[in-house]
Every structure is written in structure tokens, then in C-alpha cells.
N, C-alpha and C positions, 0 to 999 in steps of 0.2 A: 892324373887328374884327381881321383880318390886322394892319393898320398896332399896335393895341396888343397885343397879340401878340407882333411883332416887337419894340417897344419892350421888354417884358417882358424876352426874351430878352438884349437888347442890354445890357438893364440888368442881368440879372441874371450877363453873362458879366464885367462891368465891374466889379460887386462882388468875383466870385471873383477876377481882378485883384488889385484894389486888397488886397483881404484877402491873397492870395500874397506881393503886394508888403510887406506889414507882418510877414510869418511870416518871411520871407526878411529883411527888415532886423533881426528879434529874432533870428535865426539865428545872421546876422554876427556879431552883436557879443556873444551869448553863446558862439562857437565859440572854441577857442583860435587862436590863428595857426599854420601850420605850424611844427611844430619846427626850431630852429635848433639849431646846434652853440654853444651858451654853457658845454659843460664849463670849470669851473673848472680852472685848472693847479698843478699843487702844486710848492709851493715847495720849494725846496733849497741848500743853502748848500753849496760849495766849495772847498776849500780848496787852496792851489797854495803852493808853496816860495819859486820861481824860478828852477828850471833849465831849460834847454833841450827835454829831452826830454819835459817837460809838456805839449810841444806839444796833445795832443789836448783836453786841456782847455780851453783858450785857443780852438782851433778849435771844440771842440765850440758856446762859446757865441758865438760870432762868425758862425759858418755855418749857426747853429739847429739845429743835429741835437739837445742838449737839449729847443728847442722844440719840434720834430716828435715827442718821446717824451712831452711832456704836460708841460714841465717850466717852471718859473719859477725861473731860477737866479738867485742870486749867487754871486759869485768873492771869495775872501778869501786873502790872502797871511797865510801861519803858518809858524811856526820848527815843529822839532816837540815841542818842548814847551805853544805853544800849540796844537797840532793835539791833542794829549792832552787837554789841560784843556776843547779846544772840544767832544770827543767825548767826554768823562763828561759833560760839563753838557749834552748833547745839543744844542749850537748848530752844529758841523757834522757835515755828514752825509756826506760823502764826500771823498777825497783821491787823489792817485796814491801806490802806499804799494812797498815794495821788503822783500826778504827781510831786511831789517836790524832789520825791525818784530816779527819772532817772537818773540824777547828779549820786547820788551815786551807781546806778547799774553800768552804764556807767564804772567808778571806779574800779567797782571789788564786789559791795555789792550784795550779792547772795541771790534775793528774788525774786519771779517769781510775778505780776498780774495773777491774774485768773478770776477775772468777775469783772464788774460795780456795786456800790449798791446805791449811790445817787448825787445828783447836789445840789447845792446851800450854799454853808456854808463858803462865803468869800464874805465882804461886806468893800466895800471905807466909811467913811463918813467925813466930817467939822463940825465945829460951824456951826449954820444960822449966826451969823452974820460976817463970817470969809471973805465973800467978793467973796468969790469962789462958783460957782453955777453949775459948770460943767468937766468935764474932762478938756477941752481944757485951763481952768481957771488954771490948776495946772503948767502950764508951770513955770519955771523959781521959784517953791514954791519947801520947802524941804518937803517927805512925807515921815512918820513912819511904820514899818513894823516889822512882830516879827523876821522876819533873811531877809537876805544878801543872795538872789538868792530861797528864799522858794516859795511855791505855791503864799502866796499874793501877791508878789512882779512881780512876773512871770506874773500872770492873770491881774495885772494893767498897767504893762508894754507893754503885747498885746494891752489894749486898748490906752495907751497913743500914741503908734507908729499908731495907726490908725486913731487917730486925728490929726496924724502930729507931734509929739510933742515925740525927741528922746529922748529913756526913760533914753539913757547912759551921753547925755550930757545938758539936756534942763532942769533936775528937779534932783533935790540932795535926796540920802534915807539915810536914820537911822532907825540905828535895836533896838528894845526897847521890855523888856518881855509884853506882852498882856498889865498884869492887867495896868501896868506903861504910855500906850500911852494916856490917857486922860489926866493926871499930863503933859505928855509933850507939848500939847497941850497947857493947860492953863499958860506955861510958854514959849509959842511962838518958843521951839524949832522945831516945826513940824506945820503945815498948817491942813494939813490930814493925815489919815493913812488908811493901808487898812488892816484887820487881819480877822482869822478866828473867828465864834463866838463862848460864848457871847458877848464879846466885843463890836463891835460896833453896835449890836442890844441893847445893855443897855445904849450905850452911846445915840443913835437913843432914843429909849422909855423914857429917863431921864434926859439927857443933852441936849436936844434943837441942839442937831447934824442933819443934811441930808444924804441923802445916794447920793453919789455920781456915785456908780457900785456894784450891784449887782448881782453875778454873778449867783445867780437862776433864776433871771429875766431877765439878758441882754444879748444881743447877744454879741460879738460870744459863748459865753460858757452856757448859760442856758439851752441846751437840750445838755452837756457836764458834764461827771462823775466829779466830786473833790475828790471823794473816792472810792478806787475801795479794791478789796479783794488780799493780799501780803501774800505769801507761800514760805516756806524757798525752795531756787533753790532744796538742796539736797534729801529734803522729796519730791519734786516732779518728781525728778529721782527714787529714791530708796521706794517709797509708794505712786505711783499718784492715788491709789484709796484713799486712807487716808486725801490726797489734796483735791480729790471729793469733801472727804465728808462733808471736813470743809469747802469749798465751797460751797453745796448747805446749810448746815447748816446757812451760813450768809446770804445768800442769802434769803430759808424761813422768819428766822428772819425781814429780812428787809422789806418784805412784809406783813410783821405780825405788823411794827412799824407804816407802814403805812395806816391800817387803827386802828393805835389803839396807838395813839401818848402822849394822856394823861398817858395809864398806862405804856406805855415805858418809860417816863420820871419818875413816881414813883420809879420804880425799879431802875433807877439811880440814883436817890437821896437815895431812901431807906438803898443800899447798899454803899453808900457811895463812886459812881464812879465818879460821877462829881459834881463841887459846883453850886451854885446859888440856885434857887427854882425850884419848881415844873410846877407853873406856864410859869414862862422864856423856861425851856425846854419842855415844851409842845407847846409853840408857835412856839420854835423852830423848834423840829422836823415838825409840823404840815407843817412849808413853805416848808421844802426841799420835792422834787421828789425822792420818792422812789420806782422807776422803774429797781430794779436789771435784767442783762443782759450780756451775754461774746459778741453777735453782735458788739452791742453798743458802749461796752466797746476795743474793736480790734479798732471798728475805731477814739476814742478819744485819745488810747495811739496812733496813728499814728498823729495825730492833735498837741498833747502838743512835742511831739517829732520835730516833723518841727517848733512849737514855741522856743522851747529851743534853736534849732539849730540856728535860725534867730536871733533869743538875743544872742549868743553868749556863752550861758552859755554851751554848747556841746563842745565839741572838734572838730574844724573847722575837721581835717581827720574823724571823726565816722561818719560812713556811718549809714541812720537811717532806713536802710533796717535791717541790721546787729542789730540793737539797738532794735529795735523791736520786731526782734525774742532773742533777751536776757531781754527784758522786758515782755514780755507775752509768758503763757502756756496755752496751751487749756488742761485743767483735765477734762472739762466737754465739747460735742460740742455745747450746747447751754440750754439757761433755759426756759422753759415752750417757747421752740416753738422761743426766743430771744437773 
């Protein structure tokens, strides 16, 4: 009687078993697995020129600080006329962009600034023995420049009208592509010129040129952005975290170029985003301030915007209250505190 009894039991803890055992294998395989991290990355298209001081672009997608912000980039080389075309038809979506871009917001060009990333990358120089030693010397000489109302033109023009010396009627310009204004030079169609680099730091290091204005080092513009961060208007409507993130993305980067200027200049050359050498763009980047910032950067685009207007390149009616809230977005309210 015990003995089946006991069997009873035996049997009957066997069952609950085997039954645990089948609750527990429907369990499994109807439970979901632990969540993973399969966020999707969103894509973005960037646009680069080919200058030197792009650098953080170049770095941003080489060192993944894009990827670390959620991003799936590509890199596209544009003039700025395809940078236009690429930002109406919404195929790119972000660029490094410079106060020479206002003119065309002004217009109708639909790109928002969203932070500051560095100063210094537009430099005047002469011959030494061209007889000219100073701003004030350019009066009444014709000076080269790569366009007809662009940033270096803009940024010598401040300084010219602050010597006294009106930039519309006392000194004649001509627009000439970069590599070409040293050739103009030596055939006395031009006196000086003022462009972005490398240019006139190779003409400086190799041609027995001066620097005339340097706009990392001289006031009014040396603790002033020359390049700030351009996000297509419609992405910063329709995805301003997406704008974020390729904002702090440049922005890391650019803090990253800054203390680490030799191998940011590798990776440009490496991959074949800018010419010259390694050397050049490492000295380069090395001079500019790379102090990324939206503070900063608020109150520079208020700065170039009352210079435009005073040069005349504005539309005497834009109001530059108006112009500045269609030039700048805040995506982010400020970086590390700035």
C-alpha cells in the first residue's frame, strides 16, 4: 500500500515536471528575446568644397563622432552652386557654410547656421617689394579676390572703410580663381589680394609676400567665426534632432582637430579631400581657433549682418532683425556650457 502510494507520488511529481518542462519550452519561444540596440541610423548627405579648414568634416566621418550621434553619412564634394541646387531639391543636407552665404539666404537660399566652429582662414598679402606696407597703402591700388561680394572681399572691405579708405570707390577689385592670383600679381594686374587659404599662406612661406590682414589675428574679426555650421532650412523644420546631431557631430570633431591638427590634416590628404601637403595643412589647421560655439556664433552672425548691410551688399529694405532670425537656428541651446 506504501510502495503504491509512493509510486503515486513519484509519478505524480514527474508529471508536474514534464508539464513545467513544456510551459517553460512554450514560454521560450513565444517570449521575445532581450531587446537589442537595432536603432536605425539616419542618413545624411554632406557636402564639403575642398578647403583645408573643413577639416571637421572629414574627421567627423573618419573618427565616427557622426556615427556616435546616430548618423549614416555620406560626403559629397560641391561648388556652391551645386550646394544650392543640392539644398532646394533636398539632396543635401548639411555643409560647412561662411558669412558670404547671407547674400544668398537673404534671396531665398534655404540653409539655417546652427553653431560657430572656427576663425582665421582669410588672410590679405603683397609682394615685400610691392611698396604697400599697410591697409591704408591699398588706397587707390586694384585688389584680387576669388568672387565679387564673397567673405574675403567682405572682411577687407570692413577693414578698408576703417582706415578711411571707401572700399566702393577708392580701390578697384577683380575676381580671379585662388590658384591664379599670384600669376596676377606678377603681371601687375593686381597690387594685393585677399583669399581664403592656402593661398596666401604659400604665397607668404614661398613667395617673399606680407600679410597685410589677417583675420585670425586682427581685430575686428579675430575672436569672430569665418565658418560656422549650414543645415538645410527644411531638415531643421521637419528632423531638428537630426540637425542636432550633425551639429554636435561637427562640432566634437572640431574640438578633436584642435588638439590634434597634424592627424586631421593626414586624413585630408589621405583621402584625397584637399590638395597641398600634409605639412601646409597642419600648419594650417594648427593657427586657426577652434573654439566651437552657438553663443559665439548668435552674436557673430549679428556682427557680419550689420557689416553686409553697411557695405551695401543687403538690401537697403532687410531688416537685419528679420535676417537673423532667417539666418540662425538654435537645434542645440548651447555646447559644452557655450
Amino acid at each position: 500500500m506504501k510502495r503504491k502510494k509512493l509510486a503515486k507520488i513519484l509519478g505524480l511529481i514527474l508529471a508536474i515536471g514534464l508539464l513545467s518542462g513544456l510551459l517553460a519550452g512554450c514560454s521560450k519561444s513565444e517570449t521575445p528575446a532581450p531587446a537589442q540596440d537595432t536603432a536605425v541610423k539616419k542618413k545624411a548627405v554632406i557636402a564639403y568644397a575642398g578647403g583645408t579648414c573643413e577639416a571637421p568634416t572629414f574627421v567627423a566621418y573618419h573618427k565616427g563622432f557622426f556615427e556616435e550621434e546616430g548618423l549614416e553619412v555620406e560626403l559629397v564634394q560641391a561648388g556652391f552652386e551645386q550646394l544650392k541646387l543640392g539644398l532646394t531639391a533636398g539632396n543635401i543636407d548639411a555643409a560647412q557654410a561662411n558669412f558670404a552665404w547671407f547674400k544668398p539666404i537673404e534671396q531665398g537660399l534655404n540653409i539655417k547656421l546652427t553653431a560657430g566652429i572656427h576663425t582665421g582662414c582669410i588672410k590679405a598679402v603683397t609682394p615685400a617689394d610691392s611698396g604697400i606696407k599697410n591697409i591704408t597703402d591699398l588706397k587707390g591700388k586694384t585688389i584680387g579676390v576669388d568672387a565679387i561680394g564673397g567673405g574675403p572681399m567682405i572682411a577687407l572691405s570692413t577693414k578698408l572703410r576703417e582706415n578711411g579708405i571707401n572700399p566702393t570707390t577708392e580701390v578697384e577689385w577683380k575676381a580671379y580663381p585662388g590658384p591664379q592670383l599670384d600669376e596676377a600679381i606678377k603681371k601687375n594686374e593686381i597690387q594685393a589680394y585677399m583669399t581664403w587659404d592656402p593661398f596666401p599662406t604659400q604665397a607668404h612661406d614661398h613667395n617673399n609676400h606680407i600679410y597685410l590682414l589677417d583675420i585670425g589675428a586682427d581685430d575686428p574679426f579675430k575672436d569672430n567665426y569665418c565658418c560656422f555650421v549650414g543645415v538645410n532650412g527644411d531638415l531643421v523644420s521637419k528632423d531638428p534632432e537630426k540637425a542636432a546631431a550633425i551639429t554636435r557631430a561637427l562640432l566634437k570633431a572640431a574640438e578633436w582637430v584642435q588638439s590634434n591638427p597634424q592627424e586631421a590634416a593626414q586624413i585630408s590628404l589621405d583621402n584625397k579631400y584637399v590638395g597641398g601637403d600634409v605639412e601646409l595643412n597642419a600648419k594650417l589647421l594648427g593657427s586657426y581657433n577652434w573654439n566651437p560655439s552657438i553663443k559665439q556664433a548668435q552674436d557673430n552672425i549679428k556682427f557680419y549682418i550689420k557689416e553686409l548691410k553697411t557695405q551695401g551688399i543687403l538690401e537697403a529694405g532687410t531688416s537685419e532683425a528679420d535676417l537673423y532670425k532667417t539666418v540662425f537656428a538654435e537645434v542645440i541651446p548651447d555646447y559644452n556650457g557655450k
